[in-house]
C-alpha positions as CSV (number, residue, x, y, z in Angstrom):
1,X,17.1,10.4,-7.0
2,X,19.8,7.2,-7.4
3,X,23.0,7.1,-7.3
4,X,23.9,4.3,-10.8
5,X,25.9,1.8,-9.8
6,X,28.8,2.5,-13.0
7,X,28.9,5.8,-10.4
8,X,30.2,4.1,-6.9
9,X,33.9,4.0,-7.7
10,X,34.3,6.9,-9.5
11,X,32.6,8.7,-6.2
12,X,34.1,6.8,-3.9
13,X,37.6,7.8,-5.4
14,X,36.9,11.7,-5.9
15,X,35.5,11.7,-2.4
16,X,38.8,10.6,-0.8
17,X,41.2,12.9,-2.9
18,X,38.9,16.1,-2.4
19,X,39.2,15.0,1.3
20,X,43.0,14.7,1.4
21,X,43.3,18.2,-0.9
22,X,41.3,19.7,1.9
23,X,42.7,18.4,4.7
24,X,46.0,19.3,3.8
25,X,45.3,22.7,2.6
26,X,43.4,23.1,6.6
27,X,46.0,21.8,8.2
28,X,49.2,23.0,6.9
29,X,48.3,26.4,4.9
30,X,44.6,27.5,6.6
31,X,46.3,30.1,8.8
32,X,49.3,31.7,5.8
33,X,46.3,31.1,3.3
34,X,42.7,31.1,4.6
35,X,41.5,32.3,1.5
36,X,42.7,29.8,-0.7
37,X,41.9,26.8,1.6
38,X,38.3,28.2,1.5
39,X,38.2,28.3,-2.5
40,X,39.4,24.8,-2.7
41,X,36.6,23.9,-0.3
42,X,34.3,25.8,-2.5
43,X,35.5,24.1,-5.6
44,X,35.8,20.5,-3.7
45,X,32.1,21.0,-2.8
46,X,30.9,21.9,-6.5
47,X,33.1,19.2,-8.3
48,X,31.4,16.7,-5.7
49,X,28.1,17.5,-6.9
50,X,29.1,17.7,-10.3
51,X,30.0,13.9,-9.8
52,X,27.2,13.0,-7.9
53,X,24.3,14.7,-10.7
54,X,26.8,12.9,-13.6
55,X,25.6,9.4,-12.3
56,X,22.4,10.2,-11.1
57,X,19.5,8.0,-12.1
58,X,16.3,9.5,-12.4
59,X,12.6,7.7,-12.1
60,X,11.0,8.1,-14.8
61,X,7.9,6.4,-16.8
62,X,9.3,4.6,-19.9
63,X,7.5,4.5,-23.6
64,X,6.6,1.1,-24.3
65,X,5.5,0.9,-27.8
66,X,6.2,-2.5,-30.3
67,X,5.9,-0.5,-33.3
68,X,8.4,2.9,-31.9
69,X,12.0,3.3,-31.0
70,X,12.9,4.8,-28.3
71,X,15.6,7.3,-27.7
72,X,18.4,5.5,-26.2
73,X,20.0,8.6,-24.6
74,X,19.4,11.9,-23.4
75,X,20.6,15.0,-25.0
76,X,20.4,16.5,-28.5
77,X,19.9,15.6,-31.8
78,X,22.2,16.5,-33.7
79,X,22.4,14.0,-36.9
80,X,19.2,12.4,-38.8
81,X,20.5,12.1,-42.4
82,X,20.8,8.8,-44.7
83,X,24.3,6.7,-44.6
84,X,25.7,4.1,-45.8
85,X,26.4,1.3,-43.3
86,X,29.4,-0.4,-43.4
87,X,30.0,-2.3,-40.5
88,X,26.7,-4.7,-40.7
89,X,24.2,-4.1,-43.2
90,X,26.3,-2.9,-46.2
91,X,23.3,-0.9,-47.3
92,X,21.8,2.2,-46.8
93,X,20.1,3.0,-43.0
94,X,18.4,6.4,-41.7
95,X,20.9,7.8,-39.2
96,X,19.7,9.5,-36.2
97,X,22.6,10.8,-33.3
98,X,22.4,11.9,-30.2
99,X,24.8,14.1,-28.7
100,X,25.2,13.7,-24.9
101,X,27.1,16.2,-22.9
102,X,28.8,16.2,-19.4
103,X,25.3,17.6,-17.9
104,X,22.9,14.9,-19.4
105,X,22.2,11.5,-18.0
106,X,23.9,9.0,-19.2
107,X,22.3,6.2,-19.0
108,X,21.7,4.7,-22.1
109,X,19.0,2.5,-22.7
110,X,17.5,-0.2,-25.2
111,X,15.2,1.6,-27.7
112,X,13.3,-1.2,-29.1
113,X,12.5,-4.8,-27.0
114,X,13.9,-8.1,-29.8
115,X,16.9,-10.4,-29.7
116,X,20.3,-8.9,-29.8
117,X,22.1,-10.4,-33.1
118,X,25.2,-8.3,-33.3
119,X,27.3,-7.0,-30.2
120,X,30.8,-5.5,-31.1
121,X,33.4,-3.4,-29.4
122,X,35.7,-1.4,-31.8
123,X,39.1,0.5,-30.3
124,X,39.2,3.7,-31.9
125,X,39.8,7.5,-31.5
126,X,38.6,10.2,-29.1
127,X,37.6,13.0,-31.7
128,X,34.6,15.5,-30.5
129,X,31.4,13.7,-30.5
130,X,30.0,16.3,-33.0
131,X,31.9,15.3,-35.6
132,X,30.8,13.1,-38.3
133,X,33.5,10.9,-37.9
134,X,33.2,9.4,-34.8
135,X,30.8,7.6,-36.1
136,X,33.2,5.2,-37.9
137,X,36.3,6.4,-36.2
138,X,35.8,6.7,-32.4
139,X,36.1,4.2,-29.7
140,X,32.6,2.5,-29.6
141,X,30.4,-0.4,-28.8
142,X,28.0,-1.2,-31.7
143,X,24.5,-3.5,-30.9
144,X,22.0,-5.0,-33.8
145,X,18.9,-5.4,-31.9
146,X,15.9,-7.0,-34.1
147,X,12.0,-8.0,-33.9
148,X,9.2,-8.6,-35.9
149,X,8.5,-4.9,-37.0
150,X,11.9,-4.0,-37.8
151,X,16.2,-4.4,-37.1
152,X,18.1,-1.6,-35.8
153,X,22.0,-0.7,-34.7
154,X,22.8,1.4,-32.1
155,X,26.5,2.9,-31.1
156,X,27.6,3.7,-28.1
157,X,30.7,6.5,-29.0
158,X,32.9,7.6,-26.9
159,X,33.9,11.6,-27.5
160,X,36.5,13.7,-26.4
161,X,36.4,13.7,-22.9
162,X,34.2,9.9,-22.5
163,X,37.2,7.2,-21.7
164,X,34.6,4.7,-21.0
165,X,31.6,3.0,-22.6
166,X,30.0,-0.1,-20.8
167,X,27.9,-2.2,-22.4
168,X,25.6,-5.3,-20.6
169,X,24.1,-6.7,-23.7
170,X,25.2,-10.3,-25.5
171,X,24.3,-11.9,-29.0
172,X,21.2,-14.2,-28.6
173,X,19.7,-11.9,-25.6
174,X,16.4,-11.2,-25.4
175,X,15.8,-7.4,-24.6
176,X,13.1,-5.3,-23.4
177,X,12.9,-1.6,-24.7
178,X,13.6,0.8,-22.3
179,X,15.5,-1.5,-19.9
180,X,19.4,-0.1,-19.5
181,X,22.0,-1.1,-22.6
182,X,24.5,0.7,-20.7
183,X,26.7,3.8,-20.0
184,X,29.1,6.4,-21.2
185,X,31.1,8.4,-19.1
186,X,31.7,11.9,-19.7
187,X,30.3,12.9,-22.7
188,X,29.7,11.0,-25.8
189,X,27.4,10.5,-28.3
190,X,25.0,7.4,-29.7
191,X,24.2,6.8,-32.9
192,X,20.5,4.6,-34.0
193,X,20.5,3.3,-37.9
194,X,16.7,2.5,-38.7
195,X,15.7,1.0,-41.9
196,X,15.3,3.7,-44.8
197,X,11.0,3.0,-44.2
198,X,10.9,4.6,-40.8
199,X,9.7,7.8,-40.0
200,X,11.8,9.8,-37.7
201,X,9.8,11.6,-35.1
202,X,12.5,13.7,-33.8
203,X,14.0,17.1,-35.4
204,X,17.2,18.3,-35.8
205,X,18.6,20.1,-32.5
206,X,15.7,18.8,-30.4
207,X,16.0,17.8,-26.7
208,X,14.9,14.0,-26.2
209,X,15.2,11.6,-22.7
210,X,16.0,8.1,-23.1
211,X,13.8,6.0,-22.6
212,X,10.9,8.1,-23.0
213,X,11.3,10.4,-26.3
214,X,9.8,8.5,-29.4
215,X,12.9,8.4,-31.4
216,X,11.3,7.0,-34.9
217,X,7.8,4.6,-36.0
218,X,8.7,1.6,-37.7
């Protein structure tokens, strides 16, 4: 398993202040308070790995497919429903979102190989990812991504506890489904608006890997 590289900092940083928590609790209070200097250990050790499985970056064999979209995250579906677009279209799209938690990866990647046309970062709030409203409300990064079957947006959203989306894609870019769009820290949520013609292949609720679960058939 790999370590993503959005991870190195963050790892770099916990590792050096769970090691001066621990040396300072074995050095000044081991022998008035050996049992609490072992509990911090304890918890050092599991917040470590905690860290480490948040950035991990499993192999995996991506769906390629010109006519699918691809889920762009893992997690659980927890959205498909029709909307009204505001930000691009100005019609209706099929909404399909994605709710990530702390445990998934969160990687997210490009769901359908095209040109980028639209790439937008919006300031915003940090409501729960669950609720409908951080669709339109929440931080987020917003990317139009279109071919010759079909155009599609995708949202990065930051949630509650996510403080950080990172985006790599630029307008005019020519993308290749499954490759990486980015990464969320912490928890979020990503939203995919399909044309009204596609057939979803996901259900409400269900657990789907990005890159790999078959998202919608356009």
């Amino acid at each position: 398993m790999k370590i993503h590289k959005e991870g190195y900092r963050t790892i770099i940083v916990v590792t050096i202040l769970l090691g001066l928590i621990n040396t300072s609790f074995f050095y000044y209070l081991n022998e008035v308070m050996p049992v609490v200097s072992w509990l911090i250990l304890i918890a050092s050790i599991i917040i470590f790995l905690f860290i480490i499985s948040f950035f991990r970056s499993p192999a995996r064999e991506f769906t390629i497919n010109h006519l699918q979209v691809i889920c762009p995250a893992d997690g659980k579906v927890v959205v498909i429903e029709e909307v009204l677009d505001t930000e691009y279209f100005n019609d209706k799209r099929l909404q399909v979102s994605i709710f990530m938690s702390p445990a998934n990866v969160h990687i997210n990647r490009i769901p359908m190989s095209g040109e980028v046309k639209y790439s937008q970062y919006h300031k915003g709030k940090y409501l729960v990812a669950w609720n409908p409203k951080s669709s339109t409300e929440n931080e987020r990064h917003s990317i139009v991504i279109k071919n010759e079957s079909a155009i599609i947006l995708v949202k990065q959203i930051a949630g509650a506890v996510a403080k950080r989306i990172v985006n790599y894609l630029k307008v005019g870019q020519k993308v290749t489904q499954g490759a990486e769009m980015g990464f969320i820290k912490f928890g979020s949520r990503v939203d995919v608006l399909l044309p009204l013609n596609a057939t979803v292949d996901v259900k409400l609720n269900q657990l789907v890997k990005g890159g790999v679960t078959v998202l919608a058939t356009i």
